[in-house]
C-alpha positions as a printed Julia matrix, in Angstrom:
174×3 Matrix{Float64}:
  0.0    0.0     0.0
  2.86   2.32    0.54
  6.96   2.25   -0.1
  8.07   4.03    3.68
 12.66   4.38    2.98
 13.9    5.33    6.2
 15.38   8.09    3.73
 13.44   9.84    1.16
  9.95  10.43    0.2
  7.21   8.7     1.13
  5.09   6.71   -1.48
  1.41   6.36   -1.37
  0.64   6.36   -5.02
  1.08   4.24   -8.79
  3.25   1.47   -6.14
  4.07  -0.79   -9.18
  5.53   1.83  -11.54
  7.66   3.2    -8.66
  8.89  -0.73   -7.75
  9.49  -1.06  -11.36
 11.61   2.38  -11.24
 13.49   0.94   -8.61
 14.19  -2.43  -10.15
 15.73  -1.02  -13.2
 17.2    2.17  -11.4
 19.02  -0.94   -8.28
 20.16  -3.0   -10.96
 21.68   0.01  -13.53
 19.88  -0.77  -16.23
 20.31   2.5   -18.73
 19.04   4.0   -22.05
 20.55   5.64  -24.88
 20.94   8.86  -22.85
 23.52  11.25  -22.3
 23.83  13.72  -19.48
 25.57  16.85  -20.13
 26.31  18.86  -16.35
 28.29  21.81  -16.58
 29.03  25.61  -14.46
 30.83  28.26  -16.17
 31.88  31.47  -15.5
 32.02  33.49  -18.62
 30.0   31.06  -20.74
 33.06  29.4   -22.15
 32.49  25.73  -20.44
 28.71  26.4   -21.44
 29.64  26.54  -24.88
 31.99  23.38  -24.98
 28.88  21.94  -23.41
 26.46  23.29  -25.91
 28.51  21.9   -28.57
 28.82  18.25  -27.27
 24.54  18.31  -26.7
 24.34  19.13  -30.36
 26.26  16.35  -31.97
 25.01  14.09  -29.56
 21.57  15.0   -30.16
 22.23  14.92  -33.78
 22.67  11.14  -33.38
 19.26  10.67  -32.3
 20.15   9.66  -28.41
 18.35  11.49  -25.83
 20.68  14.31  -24.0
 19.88  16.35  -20.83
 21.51  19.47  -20.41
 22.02  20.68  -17.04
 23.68  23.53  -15.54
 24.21  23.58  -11.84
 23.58  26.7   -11.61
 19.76  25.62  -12.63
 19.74  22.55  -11.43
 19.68  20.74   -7.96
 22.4   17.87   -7.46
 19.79  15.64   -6.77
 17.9   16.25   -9.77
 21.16  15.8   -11.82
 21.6   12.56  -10.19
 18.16  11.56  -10.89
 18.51  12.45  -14.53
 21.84  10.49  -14.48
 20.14   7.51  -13.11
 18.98   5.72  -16.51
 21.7    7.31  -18.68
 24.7    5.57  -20.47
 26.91   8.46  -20.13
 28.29  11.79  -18.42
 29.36  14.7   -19.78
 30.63  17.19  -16.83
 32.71  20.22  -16.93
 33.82  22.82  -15.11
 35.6   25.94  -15.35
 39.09  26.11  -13.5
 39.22  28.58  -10.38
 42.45  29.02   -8.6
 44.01  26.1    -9.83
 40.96  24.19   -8.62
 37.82  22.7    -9.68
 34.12  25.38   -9.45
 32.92  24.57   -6.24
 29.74  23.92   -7.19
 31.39  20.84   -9.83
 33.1   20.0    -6.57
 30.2   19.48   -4.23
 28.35  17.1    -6.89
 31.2   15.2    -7.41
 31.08  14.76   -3.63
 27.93  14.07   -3.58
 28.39  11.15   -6.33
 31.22   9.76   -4.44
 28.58   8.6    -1.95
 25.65   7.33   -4.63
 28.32   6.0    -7.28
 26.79   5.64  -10.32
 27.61   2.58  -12.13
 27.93   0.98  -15.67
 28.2    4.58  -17.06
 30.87   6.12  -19.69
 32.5    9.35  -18.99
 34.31  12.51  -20.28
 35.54  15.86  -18.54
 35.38  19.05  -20.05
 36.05  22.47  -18.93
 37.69  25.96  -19.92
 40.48  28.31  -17.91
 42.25  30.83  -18.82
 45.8   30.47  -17.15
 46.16  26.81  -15.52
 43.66  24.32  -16.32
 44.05  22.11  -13.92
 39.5   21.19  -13.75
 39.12  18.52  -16.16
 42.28  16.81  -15.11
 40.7   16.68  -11.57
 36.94  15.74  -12.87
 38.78  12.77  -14.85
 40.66  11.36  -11.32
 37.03  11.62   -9.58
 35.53   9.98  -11.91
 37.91   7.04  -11.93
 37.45   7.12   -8.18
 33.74   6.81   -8.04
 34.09   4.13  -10.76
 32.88   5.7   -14.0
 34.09   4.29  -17.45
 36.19   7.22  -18.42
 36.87   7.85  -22.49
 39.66  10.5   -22.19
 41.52  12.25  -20.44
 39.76  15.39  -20.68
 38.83  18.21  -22.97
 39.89  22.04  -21.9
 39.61  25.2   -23.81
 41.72  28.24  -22.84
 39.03  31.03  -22.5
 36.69  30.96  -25.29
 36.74  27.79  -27.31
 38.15  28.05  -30.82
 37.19  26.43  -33.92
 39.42  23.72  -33.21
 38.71  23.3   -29.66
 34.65  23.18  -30.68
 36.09  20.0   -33.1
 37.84  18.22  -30.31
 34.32  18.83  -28.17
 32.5   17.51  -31.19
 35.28  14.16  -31.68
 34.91  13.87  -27.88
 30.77  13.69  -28.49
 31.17  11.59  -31.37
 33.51   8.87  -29.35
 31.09   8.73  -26.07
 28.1    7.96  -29.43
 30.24   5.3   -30.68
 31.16   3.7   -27.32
């Protein structure tokens, strides 16, 4: 009659279709979905971003976009649940990853996704150390990570908007 988790919300309603959400949610079973998370700070990771949801989009598979300055960690993690694959980038900030990148990555340390491809993305203008850290964390929580990581130095240039669009096209493939 109801679903009662000693964490989360209560259930009192459609109790089959939320047991079947659970099933294929507990056991990782995921679509042909891609999840593009991003923050930026002059709208140069936001464009890297924009350019891998178009050529993934233009494959036919489903993409979210989500910025975190929109969107709630949790409801990024719900949209990640039933996806194949992560997109997530970050500007760099005093040699360091945007804090608000940081504190979702913390927060998936302690869900840990699983049976999902990954890429890191991000722009900086002097050091560019964010995607390199984005790529270690997700290693750590146990993503399948494609590369090493893509980084633009300010805004992204023709060429860095192809190695966004190669990056899109290899997470497609894979």
């Amino acid at each position: 009659d109801m679903i009662a988790p000693s964490h989360g919300i209560i259930w009192r309603k459609h109790i089959p279709q939320i047991m079947e959400a659970y099933q294929r949610w507990s056991s990782g079973q995921t679509k042909k979905k891609v999840v593009i998370v991003y923050d930026t700070m002059w709208k140069s990771t936001e464009k890297m971003a924009g350019v891998i949801a178009e050529t993934v989009t233009s494959h036919g598979i489903e993409v979210s976009l989500l910025s975190l300055h929109d969107n709630h960690r949790s409801d990024i993690m719900a949209a990640l649940l039933e996806a194949s694959g992560l997109f997530l980038g970050s500007p760099t900030i005093h040699r360091n990853l945007f804090p608000s990148v940081a504190d979702l990555l913390c927060y998936m340390r302690g869900l840990k996704p699983a049976k999902k491809l990954a890429a890191a993305f991000g722009s900086y203008g002097w050091s560019g150390e964010a995607p390199d850290l984005i790529t270690e964390a997700l290693k750590e929580i146990g993503f399948d990570v494609i590369s090493p990581g893509l980084k633009a130095q300010f805004l992204p240039d023709a060429s860095e908007e192809a190695s966004a669009k190669a990056l899109a096209e290899d997470m497609v493939q894979r």
